[in-house]
N, C-alpha and C positions, 0 to 999 in steps of 0.2 A: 241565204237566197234560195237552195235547196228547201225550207220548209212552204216557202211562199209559193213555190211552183206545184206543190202539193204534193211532193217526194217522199214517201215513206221509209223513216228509217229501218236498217235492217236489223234483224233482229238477234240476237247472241246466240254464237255455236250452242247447241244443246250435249253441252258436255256432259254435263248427267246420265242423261238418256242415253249417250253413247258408250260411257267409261260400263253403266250397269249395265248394255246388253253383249261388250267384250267380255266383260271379267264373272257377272253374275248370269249370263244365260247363254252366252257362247262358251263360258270356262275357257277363256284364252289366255296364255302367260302371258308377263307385264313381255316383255321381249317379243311376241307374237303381236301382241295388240299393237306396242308401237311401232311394228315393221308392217304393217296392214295399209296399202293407199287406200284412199276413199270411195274407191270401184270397187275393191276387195272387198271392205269392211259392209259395204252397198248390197252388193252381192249375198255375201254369208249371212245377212240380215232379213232377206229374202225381196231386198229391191229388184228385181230380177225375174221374179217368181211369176210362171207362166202357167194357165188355167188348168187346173187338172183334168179339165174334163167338157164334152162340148156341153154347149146353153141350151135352154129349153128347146129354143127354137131347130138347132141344128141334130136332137137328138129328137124332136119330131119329125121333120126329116127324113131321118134314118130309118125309126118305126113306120113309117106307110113307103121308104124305099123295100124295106125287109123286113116285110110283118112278119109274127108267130105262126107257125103253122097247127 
């Protein structure tokens, strides 16, 4: 009945992509990895990750706030 209502199935954990970025690019032990909740593992992945720096617009802004002298 789900297909007819146009419900799309979900699609499978990406276990892959998550075992290779614990153990091959986080270099985390197998006891690390699997004590990691999914906010954790979210987080150290760089879900999280906040601009490093301001956007064109706000760092023109700033240049005619405090031109070069």
């Amino acid at each position: 009945m789900s297909a007819a209502a146009g419900e799309a199935t979900p699609r499978p954990f990406p276990w892959e992509a998550v075992i290779h970025a614990g153990f091959c690019l986080l270099r985390l032990s197998s006891e690390t990895f699997w004590r990691l909740t999914p906010r954790e593992f979210f987080a150290m992945t760089g879900g999280n990750a906040v601009p490093c720096g301001p956007d064109r617009q706000a760092m023109e802004a700033m240049m005619r706030r405090f031109p070069d002298r």
